[in-house]
Steps between C-alpha positions, in 0.01 A plus 500: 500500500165648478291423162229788404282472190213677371262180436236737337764556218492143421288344210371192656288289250127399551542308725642710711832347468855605380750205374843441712818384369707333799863508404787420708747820590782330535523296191244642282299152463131537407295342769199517488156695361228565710182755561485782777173701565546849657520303883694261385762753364470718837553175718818482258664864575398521879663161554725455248464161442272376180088523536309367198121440351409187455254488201397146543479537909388865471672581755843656726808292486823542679786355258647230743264474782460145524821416337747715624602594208455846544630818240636792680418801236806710388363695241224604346414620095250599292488446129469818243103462530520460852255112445781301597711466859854366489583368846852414569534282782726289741389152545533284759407203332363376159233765344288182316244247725651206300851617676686594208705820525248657244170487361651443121660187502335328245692626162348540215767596282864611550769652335835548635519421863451807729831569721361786702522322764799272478712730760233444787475161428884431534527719826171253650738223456756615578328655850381099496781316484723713737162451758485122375849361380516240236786279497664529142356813463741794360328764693528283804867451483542859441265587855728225648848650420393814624538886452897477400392270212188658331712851523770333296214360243382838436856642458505247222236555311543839508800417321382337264218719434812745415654223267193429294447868465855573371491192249178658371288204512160532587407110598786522676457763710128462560613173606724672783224738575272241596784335729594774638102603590486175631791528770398859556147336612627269704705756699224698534349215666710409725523898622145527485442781202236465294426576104286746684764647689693556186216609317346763735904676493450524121152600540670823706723570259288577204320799412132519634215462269174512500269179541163460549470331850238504818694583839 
């Protein structure tokens, strides 16, 4: 995919400089926020991997160079005053120097938990414990038993997905759901679909719209 953008449209500050929100594509995870200058931001489309401004260096980087942990750019966005870049990346490997997953991991205050990204997070290890068994482990036994057995676990849930819907009972049935998801994910495991996979056929079947994007 080729990215085009007119860079004299953007408003870059002062300092020459436009801000850059680094979120993950896949699960939606806020990594990081960093600076490009006009270079910085053309290194970024003719390479597709993430160029910044450092402001205390003053000076180029390339996201990963000395770490590996590089951030392959699938899209780009630009706010409603065009003074503020959304990049949405794939990462191959944690987005912060300290080597957390993020650059916000020091909470400051928290409501209710975020489950965005429970689902990824159970298909990670579940893709880790069919790569690394565990003795004792559920998902272990069910990699063990094979294809015969985790087929018959998702016939199961699925029927009781159908009996908590019919007694009307919402805990119930969410309850089901959630089995029933997590059977489903280990299948798709073991036959090598991804929430991607299943994601880019829904994608396909909805009506186009229009988003604002760089390609």
């Amino acid at each position: 995919m080729t990215m085009t953008i007119d860079i004299n449209a953007i408003s870059f500050d002062s300092n020459g400089l436009i801000p850059a929100i680094v979120q993950d594509a896949r699960t939606g995870e806020v990594l990081m926020l960093a600076y490009m200058n006009r270079e910085a931001l053309q290194m970024t489309i003719e390479e597709q991997e993430t160029w910044f401004y450092s402001r205390s260096r003053q000076g180029l980087w390339h996201k990963g160079e000395t770490s590996g942990n590089r951030q392959r750019v699938k899209r780009l966005a630009l706010d409603c005053d065009q003074d503020t870049l959304l990049v949405q990346v794939e990462p191959m490997g944690p987005a912060c120097h300290t080597g957390e997953q993020n650059c916000f991991f020091n909470t400051v205050f928290e409501g209710k938990a975020s489950i965005r990204e429970v689902i990824y997070e159970v298909a990670d290890e579940i893709k880790e414990r069919r790569v690394n068994p565990v003795e004792g482990s559920y998902t272990t036994y069910l990699y063990r038993e094979g294809i015969d057995k985790i087929l018959k676990k998702v016939g199961e849930e699925a029927t009781e997905v159908l009996i908590g819907a019919k007694n009307n009972d919402k805990e119930e049935l969410a309850n089901e759901l959630a089995d029933l998801t997590y059977h489903t994910l280990v299948l798709m495991e073991l036959m090598e679909v991804t929430i991607d996979d299943v994601k880019t056929v829904l994608r396909t079947r909805r009506p186009k719209k229009e988003v604002l994007r760089v390609e």
